[in-house]
C-alpha positions as CSV (number, residue, x, y, z in Angstrom):
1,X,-38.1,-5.0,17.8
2,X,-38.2,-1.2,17.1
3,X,-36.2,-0.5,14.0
4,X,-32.3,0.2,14.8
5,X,-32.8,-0.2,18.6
6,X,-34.5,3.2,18.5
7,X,-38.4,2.7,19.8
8,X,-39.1,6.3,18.8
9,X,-43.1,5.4,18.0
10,X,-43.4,4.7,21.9
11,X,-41.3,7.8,22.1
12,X,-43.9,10.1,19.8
13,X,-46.9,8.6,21.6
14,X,-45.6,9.4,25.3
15,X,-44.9,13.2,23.9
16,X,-48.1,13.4,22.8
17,X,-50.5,11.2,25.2
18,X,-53.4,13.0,27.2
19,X,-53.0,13.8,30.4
20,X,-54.9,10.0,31.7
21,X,-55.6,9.1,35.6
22,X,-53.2,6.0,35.2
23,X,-49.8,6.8,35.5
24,X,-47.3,5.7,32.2
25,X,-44.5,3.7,34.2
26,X,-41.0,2.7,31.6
27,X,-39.0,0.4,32.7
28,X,-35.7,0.3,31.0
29,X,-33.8,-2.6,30.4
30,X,-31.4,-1.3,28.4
31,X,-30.5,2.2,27.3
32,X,-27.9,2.1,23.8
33,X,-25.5,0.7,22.5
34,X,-22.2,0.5,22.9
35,X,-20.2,-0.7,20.0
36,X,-16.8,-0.6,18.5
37,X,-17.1,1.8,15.2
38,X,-17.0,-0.8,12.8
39,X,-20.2,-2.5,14.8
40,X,-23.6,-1.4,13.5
41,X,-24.8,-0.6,17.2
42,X,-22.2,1.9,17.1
43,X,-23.9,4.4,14.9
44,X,-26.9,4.5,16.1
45,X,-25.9,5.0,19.6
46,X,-26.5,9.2,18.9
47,X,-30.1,8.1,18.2
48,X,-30.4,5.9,20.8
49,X,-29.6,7.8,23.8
50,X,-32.0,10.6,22.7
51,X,-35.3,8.4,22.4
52,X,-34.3,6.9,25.6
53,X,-34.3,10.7,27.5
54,X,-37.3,11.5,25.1
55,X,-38.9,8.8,26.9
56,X,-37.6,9.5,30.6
57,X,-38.4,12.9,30.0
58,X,-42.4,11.8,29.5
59,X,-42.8,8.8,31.6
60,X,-44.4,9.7,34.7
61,X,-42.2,7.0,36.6
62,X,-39.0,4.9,36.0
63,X,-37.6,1.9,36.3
64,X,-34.6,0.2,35.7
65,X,-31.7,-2.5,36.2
66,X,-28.9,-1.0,37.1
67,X,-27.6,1.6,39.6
68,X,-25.4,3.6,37.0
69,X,-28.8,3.5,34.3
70,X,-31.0,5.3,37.4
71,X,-28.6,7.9,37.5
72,X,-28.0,8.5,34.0
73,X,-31.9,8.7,33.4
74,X,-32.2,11.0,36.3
75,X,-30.3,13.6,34.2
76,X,-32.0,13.3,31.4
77,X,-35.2,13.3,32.6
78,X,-34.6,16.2,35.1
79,X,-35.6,14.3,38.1
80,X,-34.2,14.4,41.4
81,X,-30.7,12.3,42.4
82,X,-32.1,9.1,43.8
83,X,-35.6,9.2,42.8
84,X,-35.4,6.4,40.3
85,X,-35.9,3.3,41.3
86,X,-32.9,0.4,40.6
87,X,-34.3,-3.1,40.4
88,X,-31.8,-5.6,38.7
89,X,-33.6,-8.2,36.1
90,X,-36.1,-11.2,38.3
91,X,-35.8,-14.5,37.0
92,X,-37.8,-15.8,33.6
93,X,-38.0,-19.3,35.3
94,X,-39.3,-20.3,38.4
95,X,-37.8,-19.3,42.3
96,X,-37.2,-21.4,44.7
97,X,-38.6,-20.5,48.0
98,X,-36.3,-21.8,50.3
99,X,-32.2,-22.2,50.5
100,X,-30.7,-26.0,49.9
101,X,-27.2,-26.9,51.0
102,X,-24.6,-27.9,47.9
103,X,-24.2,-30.8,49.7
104,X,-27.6,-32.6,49.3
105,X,-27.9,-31.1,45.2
106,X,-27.3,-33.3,42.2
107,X,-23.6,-33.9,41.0
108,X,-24.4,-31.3,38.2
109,X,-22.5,-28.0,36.9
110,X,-24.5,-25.9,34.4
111,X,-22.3,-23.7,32.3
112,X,-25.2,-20.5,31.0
113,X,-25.3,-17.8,29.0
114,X,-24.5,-16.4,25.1
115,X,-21.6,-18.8,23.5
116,X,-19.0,-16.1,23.2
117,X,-19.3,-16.5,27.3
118,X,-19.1,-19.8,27.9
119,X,-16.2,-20.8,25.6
120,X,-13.9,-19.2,28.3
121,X,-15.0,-22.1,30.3
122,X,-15.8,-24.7,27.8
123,X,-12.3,-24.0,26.0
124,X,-9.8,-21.9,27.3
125,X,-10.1,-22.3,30.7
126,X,-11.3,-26.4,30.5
127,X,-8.4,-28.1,32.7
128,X,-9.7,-25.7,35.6
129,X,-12.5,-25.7,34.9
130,X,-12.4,-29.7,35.2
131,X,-10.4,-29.4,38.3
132,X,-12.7,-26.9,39.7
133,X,-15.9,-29.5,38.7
134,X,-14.2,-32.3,40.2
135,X,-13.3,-30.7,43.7
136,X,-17.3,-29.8,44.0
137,X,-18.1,-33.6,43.5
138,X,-19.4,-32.8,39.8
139,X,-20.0,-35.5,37.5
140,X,-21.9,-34.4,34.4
141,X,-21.6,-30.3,33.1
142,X,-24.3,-29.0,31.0
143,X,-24.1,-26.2,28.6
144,X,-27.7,-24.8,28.4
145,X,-28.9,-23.3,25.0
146,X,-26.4,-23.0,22.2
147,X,-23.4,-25.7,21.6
148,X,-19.8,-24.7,21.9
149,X,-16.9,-26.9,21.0
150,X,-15.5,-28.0,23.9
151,X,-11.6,-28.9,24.6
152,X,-12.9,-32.4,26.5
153,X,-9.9,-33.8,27.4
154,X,-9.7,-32.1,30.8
155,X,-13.5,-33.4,31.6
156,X,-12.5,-36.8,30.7
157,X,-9.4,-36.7,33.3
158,X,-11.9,-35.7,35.9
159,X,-14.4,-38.2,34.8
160,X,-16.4,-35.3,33.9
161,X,-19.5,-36.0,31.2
162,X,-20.2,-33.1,29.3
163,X,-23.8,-32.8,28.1
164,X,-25.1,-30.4,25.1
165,X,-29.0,-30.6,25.1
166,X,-29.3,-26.9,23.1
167,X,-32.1,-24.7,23.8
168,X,-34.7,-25.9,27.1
169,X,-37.9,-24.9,27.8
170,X,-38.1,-22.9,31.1
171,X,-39.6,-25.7,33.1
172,X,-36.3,-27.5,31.9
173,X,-34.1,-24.9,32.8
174,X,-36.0,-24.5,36.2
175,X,-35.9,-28.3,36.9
176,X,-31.9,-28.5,36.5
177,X,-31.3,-25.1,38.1
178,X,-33.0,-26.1,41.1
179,X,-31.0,-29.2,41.9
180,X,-27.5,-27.6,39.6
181,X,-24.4,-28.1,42.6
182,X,-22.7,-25.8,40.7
183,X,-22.4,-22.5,37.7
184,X,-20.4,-21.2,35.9
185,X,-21.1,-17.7,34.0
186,X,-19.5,-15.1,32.2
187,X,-20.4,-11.6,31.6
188,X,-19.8,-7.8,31.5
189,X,-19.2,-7.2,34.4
190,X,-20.9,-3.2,35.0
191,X,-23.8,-5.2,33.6
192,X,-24.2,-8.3,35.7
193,X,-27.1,-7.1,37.7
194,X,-29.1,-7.1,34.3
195,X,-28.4,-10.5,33.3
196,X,-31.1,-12.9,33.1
197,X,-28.5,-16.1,33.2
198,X,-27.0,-14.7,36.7
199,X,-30.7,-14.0,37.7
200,X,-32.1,-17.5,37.0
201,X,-29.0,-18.9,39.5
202,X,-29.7,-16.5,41.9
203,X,-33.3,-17.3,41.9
204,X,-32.2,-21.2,42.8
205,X,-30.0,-20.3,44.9
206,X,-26.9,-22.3,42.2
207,X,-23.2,-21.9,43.9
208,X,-21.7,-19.5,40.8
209,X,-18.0,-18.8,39.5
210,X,-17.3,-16.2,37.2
211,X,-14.2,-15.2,35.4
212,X,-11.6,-13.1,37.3
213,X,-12.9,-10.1,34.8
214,X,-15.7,-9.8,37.4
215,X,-14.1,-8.3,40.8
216,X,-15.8,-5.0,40.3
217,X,-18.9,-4.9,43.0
218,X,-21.7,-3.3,41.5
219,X,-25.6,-3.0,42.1
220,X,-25.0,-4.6,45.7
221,X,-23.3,-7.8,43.8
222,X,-19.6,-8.0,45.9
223,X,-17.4,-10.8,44.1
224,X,-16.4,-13.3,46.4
225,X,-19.5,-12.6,48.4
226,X,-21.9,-13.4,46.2
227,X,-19.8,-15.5,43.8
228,X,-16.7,-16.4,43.4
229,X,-14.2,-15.2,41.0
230,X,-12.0,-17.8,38.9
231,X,-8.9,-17.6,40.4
232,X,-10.0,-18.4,44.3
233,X,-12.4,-21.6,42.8
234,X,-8.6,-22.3,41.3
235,X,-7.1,-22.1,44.3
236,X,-9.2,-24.0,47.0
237,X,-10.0,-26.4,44.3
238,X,-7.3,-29.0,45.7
239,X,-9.3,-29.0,49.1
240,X,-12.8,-30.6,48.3
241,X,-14.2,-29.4,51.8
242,X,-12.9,-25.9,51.0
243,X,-14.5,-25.7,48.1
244,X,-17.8,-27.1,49.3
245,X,-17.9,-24.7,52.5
246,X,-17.2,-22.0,50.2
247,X,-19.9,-22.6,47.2
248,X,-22.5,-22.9,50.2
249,X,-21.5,-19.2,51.0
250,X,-21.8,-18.0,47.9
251,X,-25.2,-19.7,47.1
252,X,-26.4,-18.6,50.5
253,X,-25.6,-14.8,49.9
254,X,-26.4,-14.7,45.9
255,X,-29.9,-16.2,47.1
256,X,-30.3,-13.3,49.6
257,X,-29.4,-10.6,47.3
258,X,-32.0,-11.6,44.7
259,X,-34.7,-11.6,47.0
260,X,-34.5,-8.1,47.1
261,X,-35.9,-7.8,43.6
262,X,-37.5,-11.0,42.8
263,X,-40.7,-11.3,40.9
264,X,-43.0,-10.3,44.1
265,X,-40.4,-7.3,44.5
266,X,-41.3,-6.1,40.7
267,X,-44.5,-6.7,40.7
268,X,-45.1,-4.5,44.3
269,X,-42.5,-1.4,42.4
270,X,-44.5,-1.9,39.5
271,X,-48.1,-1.6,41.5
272,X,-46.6,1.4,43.6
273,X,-45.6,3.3,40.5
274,X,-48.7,2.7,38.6
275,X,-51.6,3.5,41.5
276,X,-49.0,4.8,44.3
277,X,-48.6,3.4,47.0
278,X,-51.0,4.6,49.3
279,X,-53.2,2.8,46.9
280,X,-51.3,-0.6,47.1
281,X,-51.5,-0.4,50.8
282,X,-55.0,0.1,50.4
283,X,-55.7,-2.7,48.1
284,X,-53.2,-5.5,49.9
285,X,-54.7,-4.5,53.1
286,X,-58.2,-5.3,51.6
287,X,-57.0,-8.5,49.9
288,X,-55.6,-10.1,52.8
């Protein structure tokens, strides 16, 4: 909510703070903006990146999302190459705890994310999209949060239903996640390990396909490991069983690799940068 994108208060009082026993821990989500010059983001960019080292600079440990962000923060805040720690985004709804097969899930896609995102699916992709839903045993696809105009056609080949319900609570959005067969998500893709869509999936373990923009592997995500990529879901989409064996493999590893930084996982960095982690081992020793 800081004016222009540029939190310099927070910046000012980190500069200035007394030197207190309890360590000031950032985590950074996001560093600026990258804009075409006739966007507004683009001109404050300058500003940007300077509160953002002002505030590396003075926090006395850093977090962040994304592989490339720890290393551009460890220049500007003179710290040594590796010592800041990457964590991609946890979920904002609920994990499941254990795995479950494609198989025994509801006959439901889920198509997530901002709208410029999922009209790819929605629109210009829809017959293979359809075909791809069909092959998967889908029957209904839900677009979660805002309404696109869909080319419906395809869906209605396929006797596909398309459901619109807008924006969901996160109990909602945990509730269909958690059964969901099938995803489908679009996104940048140097920037997929801080996505909070592709985090929620991962979290319930949802069989994903992304547009073929994402083939780039990137914060231990390896398309067609951990999801697949358009173009194969296209392919294998005339062989049901194909298609089935491979969204269980992708699920499977997409699962795994969030566990490495689920909500536990954040919470334990978080406690480790805050009171150290001889501390932590102190404290969970004496809690359990």
């Amino acid at each position: 909510s800081a004016r222009n994108g540029c939190p310099t208060g927070l910046a000012l009082a980190l500069q200035n703070r007394p030197n207190f026993v309890v360590n000031a821990v950032t985590y950074f989500h996001e560093l600026y903006a990258t804009n075409w010059p006739w966007q507004r983001g683009f001109w404050y960019s300058p500003q940007q990146r300077q509160t953002a080292s002002v505030i590396a600079r003075f926090s006395d440990e850093i977090l962040t999302n994304r592989e490339r962000s720890a290393r551009w923060l460890e220049t500007r805040a003179k710290r040594v190459a590796r010592s800041i720690v990457s964590l991609p985004t946890p979920s904002n709804v609920a994990e499941l705890s254990v795995r479950t097969h494609c198989r025994s899930r509801d006959p439901i896609a889920v198509c997530f994310g901002a709208a410029q995102f999922k009209k790819l699916f929605l629109q210009k992709l829809s017959a293979d999209t359809a075909m791809i839903c069909s092959a998967a045993g889908v029957e209904r696809l839900v677009n979660i949060s805002e309404p696109v105009a869909v080319d419906m056609q395809p869906y209605v080949d396929h006797g596909i239903r398309i459901e619109q319900p807008g924006y969901l609570s996160a109990p909602e959005v945990s509730a269909l996640l958690s059964t969901a067969r099938l995803a489908f998500i679009e996104y940048f893709p140097s920037y997929l390990a801080k996505s909070g869509s592709l985090a929620a999936l991962g979290a319930n373990g949802v069989p994903t396909v992304m547009s073929d923009s994402c083939r780039r592997s990137a914060d231990g995500l390896v398309p067609g490991r951990d999801y697949l990529c358009f173009d194969e879901a296209r392919r294998i989409a005339r062989n049901p069983d194909k298609t089935i064996n491979r969204l269980k493999q992708v699920a499977d590893a997409l699962f795994d690799w969030y566990q490495g930084h689920n909500i536990d996982a954040h919470a334990r960095s978080l406690l480790t940068s805050v009171i150290g982690p001889s501390r932590l081992t102190k404290k969970l020793a004496i809690t359990c």
